[in-house]
KOLGU-4560 file (N, C-alpha, C; in nm, 3 decimals, padded with zeros to 5 digits):
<recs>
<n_xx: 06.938 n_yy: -07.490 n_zz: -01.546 ca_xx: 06.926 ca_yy: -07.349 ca_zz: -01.508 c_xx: 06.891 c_yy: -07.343 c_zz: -01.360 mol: A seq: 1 type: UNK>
<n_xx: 06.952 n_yy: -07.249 n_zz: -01.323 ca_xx: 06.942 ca_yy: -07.246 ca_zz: -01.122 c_xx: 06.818 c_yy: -07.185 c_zz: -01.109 mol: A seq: 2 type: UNK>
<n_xx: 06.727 n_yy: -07.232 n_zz: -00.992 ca_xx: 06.555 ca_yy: -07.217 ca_zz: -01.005 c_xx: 06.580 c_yy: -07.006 c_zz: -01.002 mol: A seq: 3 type: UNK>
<n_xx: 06.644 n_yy: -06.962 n_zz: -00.932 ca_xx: 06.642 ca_yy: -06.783 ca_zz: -00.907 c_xx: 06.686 c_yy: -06.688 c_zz: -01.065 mol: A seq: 4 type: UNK>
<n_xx: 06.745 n_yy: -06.802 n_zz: -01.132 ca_xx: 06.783 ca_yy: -06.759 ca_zz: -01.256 c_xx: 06.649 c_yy: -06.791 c_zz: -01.338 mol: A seq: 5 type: UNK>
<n_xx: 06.560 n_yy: -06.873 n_zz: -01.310 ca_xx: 06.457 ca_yy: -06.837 ca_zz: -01.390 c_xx: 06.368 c_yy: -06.802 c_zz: -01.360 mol: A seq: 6 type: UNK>
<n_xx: 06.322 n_yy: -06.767 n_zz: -01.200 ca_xx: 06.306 ca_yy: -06.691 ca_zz: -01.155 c_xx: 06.248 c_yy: -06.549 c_zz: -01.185 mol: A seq: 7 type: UNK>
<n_xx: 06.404 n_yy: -06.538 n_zz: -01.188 ca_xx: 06.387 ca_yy: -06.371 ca_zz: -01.245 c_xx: 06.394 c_yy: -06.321 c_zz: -01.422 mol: A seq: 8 type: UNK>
<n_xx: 06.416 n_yy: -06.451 n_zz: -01.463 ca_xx: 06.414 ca_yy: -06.436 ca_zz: -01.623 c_xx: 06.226 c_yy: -06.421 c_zz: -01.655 mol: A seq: 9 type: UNK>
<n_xx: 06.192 n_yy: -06.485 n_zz: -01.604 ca_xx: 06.044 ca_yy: -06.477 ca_zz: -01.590 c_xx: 05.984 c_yy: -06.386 c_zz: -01.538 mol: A seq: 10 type: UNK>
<n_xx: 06.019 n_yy: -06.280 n_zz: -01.430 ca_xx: 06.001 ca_yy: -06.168 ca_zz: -01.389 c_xx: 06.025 c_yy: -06.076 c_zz: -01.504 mol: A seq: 11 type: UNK>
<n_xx: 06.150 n_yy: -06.092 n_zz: -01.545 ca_xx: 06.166 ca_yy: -05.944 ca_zz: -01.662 c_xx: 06.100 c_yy: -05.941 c_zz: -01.771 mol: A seq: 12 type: UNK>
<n_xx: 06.043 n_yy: -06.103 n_zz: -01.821 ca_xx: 05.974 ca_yy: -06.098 ca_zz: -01.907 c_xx: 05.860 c_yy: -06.078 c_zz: -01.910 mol: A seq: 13 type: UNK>
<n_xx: 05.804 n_yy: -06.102 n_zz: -01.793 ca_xx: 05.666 ca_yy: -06.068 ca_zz: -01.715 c_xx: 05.663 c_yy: -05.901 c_zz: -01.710 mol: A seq: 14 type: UNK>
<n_xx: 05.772 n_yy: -05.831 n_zz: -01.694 ca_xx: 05.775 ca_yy: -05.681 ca_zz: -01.653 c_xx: 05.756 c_yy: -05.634 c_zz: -01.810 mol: A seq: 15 type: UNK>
<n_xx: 05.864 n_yy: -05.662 n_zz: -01.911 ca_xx: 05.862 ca_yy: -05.586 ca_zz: -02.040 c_xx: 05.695 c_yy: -05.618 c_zz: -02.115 mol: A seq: 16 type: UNK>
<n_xx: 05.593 n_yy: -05.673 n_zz: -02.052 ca_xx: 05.497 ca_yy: -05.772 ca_zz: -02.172 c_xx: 05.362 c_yy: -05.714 c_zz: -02.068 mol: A seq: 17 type: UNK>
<n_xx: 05.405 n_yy: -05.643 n_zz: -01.941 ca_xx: 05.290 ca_yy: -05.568 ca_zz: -01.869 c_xx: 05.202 c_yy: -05.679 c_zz: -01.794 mol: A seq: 18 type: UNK>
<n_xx: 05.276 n_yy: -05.827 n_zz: -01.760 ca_xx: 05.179 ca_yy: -05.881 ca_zz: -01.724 c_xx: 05.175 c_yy: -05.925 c_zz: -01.541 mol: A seq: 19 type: UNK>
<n_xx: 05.176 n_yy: -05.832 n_zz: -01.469 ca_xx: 05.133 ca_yy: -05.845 ca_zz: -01.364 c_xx: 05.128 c_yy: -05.937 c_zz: -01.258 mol: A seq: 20 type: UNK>
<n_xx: 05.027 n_yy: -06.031 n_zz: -01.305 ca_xx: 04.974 ca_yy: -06.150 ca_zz: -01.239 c_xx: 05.120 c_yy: -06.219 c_zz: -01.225 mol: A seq: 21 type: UNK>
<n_xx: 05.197 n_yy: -06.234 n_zz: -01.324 ca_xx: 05.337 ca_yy: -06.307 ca_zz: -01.303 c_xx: 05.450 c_yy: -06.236 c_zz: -01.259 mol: A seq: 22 type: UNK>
<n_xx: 05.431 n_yy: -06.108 n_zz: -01.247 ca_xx: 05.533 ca_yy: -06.075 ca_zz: -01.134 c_xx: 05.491 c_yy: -06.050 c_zz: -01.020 mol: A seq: 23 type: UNK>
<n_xx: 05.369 n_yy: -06.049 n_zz: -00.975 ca_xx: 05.319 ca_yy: -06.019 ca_zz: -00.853 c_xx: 05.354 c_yy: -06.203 c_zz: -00.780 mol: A seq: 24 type: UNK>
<n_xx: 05.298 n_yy: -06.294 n_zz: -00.863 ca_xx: 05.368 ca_yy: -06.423 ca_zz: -00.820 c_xx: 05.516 c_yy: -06.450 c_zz: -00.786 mol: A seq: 25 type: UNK>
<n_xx: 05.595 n_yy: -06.388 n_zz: -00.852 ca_xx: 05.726 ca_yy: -06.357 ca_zz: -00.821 c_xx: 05.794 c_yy: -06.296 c_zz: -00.701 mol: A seq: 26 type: UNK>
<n_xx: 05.711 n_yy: -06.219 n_zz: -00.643 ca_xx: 05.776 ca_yy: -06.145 ca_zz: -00.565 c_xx: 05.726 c_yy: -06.171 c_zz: -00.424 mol: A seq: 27 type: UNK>
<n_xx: 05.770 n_yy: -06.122 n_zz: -00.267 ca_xx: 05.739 ca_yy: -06.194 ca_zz: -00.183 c_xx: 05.612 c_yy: -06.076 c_zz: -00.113 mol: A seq: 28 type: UNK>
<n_xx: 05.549 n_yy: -06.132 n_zz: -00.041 ca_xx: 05.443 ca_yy: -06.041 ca_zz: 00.007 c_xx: 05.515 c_yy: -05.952 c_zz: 00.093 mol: A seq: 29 type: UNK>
<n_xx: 05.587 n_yy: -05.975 n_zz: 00.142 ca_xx: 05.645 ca_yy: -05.852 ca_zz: 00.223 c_xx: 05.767 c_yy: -05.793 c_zz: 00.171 mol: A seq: 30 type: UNK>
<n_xx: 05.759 n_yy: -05.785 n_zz: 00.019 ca_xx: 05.859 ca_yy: -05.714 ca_zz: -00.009 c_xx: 05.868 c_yy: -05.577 c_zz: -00.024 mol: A seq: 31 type: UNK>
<n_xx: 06.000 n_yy: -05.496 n_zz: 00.005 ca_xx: 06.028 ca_yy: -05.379 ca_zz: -00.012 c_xx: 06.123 c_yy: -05.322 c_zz: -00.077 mol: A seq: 32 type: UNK>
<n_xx: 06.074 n_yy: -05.219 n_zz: -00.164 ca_xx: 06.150 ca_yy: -05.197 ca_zz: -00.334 c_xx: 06.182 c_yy: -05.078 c_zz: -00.281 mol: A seq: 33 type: UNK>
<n_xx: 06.330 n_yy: -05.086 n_zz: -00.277 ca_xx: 06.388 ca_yy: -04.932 ca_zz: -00.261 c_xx: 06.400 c_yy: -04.849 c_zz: -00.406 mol: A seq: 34 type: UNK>
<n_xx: 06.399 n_yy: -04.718 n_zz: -00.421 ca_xx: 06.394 ca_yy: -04.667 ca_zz: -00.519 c_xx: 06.483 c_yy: -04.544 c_zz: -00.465 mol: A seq: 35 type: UNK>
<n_xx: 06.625 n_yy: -04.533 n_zz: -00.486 ca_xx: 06.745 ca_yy: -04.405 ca_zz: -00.453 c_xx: 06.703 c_yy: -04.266 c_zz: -00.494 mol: A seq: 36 type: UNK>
<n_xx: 06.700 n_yy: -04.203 n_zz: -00.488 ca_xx: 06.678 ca_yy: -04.030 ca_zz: -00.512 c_xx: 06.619 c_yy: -03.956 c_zz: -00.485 mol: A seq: 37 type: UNK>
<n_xx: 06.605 n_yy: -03.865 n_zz: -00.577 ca_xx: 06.536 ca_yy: -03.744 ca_zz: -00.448 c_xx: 06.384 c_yy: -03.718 c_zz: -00.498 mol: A seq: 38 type: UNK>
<n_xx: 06.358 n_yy: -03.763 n_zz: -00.614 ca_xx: 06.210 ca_yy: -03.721 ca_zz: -00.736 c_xx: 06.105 c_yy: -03.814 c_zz: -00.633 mol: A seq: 39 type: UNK>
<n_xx: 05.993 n_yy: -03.802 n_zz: -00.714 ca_xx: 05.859 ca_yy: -03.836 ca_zz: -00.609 c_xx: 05.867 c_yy: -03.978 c_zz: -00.609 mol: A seq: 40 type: UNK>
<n_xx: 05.942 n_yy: -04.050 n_zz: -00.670 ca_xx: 05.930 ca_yy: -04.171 ca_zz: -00.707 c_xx: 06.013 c_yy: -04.270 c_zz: -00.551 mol: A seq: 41 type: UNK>
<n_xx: 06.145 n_yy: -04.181 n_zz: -00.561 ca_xx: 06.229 ca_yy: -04.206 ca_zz: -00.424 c_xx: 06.186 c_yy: -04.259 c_zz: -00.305 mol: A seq: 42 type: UNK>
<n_xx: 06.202 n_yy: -04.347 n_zz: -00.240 ca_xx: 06.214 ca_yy: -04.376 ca_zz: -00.117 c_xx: 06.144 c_yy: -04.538 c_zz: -00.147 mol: A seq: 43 type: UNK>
<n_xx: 06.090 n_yy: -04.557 n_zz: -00.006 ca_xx: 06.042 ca_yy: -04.746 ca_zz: -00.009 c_xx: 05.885 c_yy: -04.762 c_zz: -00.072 mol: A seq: 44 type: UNK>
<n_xx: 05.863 n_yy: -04.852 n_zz: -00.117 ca_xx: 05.731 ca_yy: -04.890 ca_zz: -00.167 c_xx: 05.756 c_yy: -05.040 c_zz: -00.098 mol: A seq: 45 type: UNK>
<n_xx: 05.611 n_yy: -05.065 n_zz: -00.041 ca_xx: 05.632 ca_yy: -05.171 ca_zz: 00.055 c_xx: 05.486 c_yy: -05.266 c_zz: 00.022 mol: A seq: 46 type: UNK>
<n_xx: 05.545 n_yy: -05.368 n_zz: 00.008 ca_xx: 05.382 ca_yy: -05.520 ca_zz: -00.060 c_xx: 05.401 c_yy: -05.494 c_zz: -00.227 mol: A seq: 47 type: UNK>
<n_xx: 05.319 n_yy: -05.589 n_zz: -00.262 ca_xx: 05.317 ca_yy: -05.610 ca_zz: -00.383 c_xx: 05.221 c_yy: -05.500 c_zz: -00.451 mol: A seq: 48 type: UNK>
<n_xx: 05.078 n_yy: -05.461 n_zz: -00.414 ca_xx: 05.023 ca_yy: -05.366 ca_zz: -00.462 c_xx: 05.127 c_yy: -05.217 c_zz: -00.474 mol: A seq: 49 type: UNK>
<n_xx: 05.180 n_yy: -05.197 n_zz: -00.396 ca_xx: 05.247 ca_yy: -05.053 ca_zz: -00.399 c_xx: 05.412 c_yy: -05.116 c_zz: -00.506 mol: A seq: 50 type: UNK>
<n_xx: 05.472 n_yy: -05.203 n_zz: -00.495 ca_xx: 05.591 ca_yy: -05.240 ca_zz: -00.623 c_xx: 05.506 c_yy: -05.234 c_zz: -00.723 mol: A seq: 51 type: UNK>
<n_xx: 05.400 n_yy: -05.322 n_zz: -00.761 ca_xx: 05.334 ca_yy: -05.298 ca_zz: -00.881 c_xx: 05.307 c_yy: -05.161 c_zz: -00.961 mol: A seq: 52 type: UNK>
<n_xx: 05.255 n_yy: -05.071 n_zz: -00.866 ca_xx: 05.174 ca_yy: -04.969 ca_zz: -00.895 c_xx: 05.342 c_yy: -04.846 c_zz: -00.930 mol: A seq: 53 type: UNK>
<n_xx: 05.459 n_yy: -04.883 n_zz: -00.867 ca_xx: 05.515 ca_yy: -04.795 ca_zz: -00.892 c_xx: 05.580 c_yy: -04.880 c_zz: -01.041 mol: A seq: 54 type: UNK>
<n_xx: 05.665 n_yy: -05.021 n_zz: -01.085 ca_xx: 05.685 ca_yy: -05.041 ca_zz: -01.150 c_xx: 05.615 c_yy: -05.008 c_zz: -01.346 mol: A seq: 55 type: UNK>
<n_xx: 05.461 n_yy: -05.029 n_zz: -01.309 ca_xx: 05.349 ca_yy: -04.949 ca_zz: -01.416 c_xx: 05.360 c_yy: -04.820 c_zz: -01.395 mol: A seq: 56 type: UNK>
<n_xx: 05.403 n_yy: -04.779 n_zz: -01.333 ca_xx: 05.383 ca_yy: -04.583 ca_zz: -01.339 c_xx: 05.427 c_yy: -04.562 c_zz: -01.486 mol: A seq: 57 type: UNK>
<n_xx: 05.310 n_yy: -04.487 n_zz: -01.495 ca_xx: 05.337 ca_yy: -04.397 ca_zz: -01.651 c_xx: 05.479 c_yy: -04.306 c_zz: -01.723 mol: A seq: 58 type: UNK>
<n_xx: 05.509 n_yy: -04.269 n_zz: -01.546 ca_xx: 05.645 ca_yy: -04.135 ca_zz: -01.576 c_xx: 05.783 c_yy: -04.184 c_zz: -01.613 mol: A seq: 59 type: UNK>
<n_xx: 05.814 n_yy: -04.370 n_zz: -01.600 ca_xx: 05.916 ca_yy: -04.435 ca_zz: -01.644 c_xx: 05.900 c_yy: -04.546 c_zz: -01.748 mol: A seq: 60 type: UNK>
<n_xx: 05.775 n_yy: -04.533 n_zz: -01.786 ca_xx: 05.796 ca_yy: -04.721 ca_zz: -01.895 c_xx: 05.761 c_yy: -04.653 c_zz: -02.055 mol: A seq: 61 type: UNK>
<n_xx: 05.732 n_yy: -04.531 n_zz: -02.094 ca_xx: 05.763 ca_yy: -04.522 ca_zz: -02.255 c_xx: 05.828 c_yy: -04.580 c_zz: -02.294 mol: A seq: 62 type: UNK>
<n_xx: 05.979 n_yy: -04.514 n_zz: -02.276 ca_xx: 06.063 ca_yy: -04.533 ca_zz: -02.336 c_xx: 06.209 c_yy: -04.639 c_zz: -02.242 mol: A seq: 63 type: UNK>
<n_xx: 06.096 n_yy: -04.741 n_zz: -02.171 ca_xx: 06.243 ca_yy: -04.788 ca_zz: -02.072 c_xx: 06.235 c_yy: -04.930 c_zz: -02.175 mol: A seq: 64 type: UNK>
<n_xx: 06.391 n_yy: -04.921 n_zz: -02.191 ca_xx: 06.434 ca_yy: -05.123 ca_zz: -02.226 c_xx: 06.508 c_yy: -05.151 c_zz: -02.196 mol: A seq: 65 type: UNK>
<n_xx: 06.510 n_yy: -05.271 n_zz: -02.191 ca_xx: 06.607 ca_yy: -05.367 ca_zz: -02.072 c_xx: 06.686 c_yy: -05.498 c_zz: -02.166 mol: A seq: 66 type: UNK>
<n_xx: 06.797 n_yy: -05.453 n_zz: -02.147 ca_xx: 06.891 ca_yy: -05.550 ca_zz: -02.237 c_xx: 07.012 c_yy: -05.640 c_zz: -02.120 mol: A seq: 67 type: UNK>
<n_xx: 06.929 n_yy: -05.782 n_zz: -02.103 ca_xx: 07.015 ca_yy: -05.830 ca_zz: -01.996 c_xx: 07.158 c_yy: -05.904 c_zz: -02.037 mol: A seq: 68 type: UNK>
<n_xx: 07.273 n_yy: -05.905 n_zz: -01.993 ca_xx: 07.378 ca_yy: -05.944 ca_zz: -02.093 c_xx: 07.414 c_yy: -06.097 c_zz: -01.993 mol: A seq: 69 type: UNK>
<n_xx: 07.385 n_yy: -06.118 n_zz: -01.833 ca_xx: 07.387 ca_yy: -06.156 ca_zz: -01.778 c_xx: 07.312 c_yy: -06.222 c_zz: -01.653 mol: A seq: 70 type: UNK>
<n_xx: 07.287 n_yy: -06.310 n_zz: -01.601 ca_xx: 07.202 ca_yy: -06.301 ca_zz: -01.476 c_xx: 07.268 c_yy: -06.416 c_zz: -01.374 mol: A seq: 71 type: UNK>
<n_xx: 07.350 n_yy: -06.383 n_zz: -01.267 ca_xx: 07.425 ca_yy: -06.485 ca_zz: -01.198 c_xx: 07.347 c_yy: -06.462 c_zz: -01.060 mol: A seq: 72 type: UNK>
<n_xx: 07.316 n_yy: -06.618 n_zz: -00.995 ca_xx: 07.261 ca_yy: -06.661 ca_zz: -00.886 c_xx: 07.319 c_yy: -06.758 c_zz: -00.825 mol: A seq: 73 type: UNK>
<n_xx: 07.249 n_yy: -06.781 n_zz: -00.703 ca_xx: 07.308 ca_yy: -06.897 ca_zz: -00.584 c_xx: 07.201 c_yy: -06.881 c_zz: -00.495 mol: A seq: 74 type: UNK>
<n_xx: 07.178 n_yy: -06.940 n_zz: -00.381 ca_xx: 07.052 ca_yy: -07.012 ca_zz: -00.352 c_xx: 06.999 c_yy: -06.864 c_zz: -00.265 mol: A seq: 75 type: UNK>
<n_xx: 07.060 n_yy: -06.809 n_zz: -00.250 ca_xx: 07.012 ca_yy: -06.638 ca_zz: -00.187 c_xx: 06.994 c_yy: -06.530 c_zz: -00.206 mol: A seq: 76 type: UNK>
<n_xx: 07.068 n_yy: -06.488 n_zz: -00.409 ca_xx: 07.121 ca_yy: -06.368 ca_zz: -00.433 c_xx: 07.065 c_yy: -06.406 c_zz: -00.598 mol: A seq: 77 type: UNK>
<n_xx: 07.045 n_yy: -06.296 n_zz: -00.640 ca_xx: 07.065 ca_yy: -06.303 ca_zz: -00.781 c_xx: 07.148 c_yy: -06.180 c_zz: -00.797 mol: A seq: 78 type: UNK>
<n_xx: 07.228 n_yy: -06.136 n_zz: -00.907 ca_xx: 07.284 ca_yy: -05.998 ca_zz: -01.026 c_xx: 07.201 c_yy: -05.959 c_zz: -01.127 mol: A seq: 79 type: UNK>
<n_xx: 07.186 n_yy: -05.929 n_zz: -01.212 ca_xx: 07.141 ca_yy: -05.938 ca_zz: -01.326 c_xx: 07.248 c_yy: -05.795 c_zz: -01.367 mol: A seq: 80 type: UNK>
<n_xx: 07.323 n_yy: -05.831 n_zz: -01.537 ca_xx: 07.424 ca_yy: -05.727 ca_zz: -01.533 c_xx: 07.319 c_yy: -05.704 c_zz: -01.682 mol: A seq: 81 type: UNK>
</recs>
């Protein structure tokens, strides 16, 4: 398995199970999570405290699930379809 493919298999499983500590390890300290639209949620969230805090937001994880059918990588990029 290519190291970004598990990677991020470990991220999503880390995301659906609420556990934090392992996606905050995942991700880079200076990362920035774009979020498209126009609702309050929209625009950049920037570091790991502010991705975290929007990924746990209450107003999207009731009812969100994630069914991955795919996840293709190479030493720079991942997909996940």
């Amino acid at each position: 398995m290519h190291p970004n493919v598990e990677l991020v298999t470990t991220a999503y499983g880390a995301f659906m199970t609420g556990d934090n500590d392992t996606i905050a390890a995942s991700l880079s300290p200076d990362i920035v999570w774009h979020n498209s639209g126009t609702d309050a949620n929209a625009g950049d969230h920037h570091g790991i405290p502010a991705v975290l805090a929007y990924l746990g937001a209450d107003d999207h994880m009731d009812d969100y699930g994630l069914d991955v059918v795919d996840i293709l990588a190479s030493d720079t990029r991942v997909a996940v379809v």
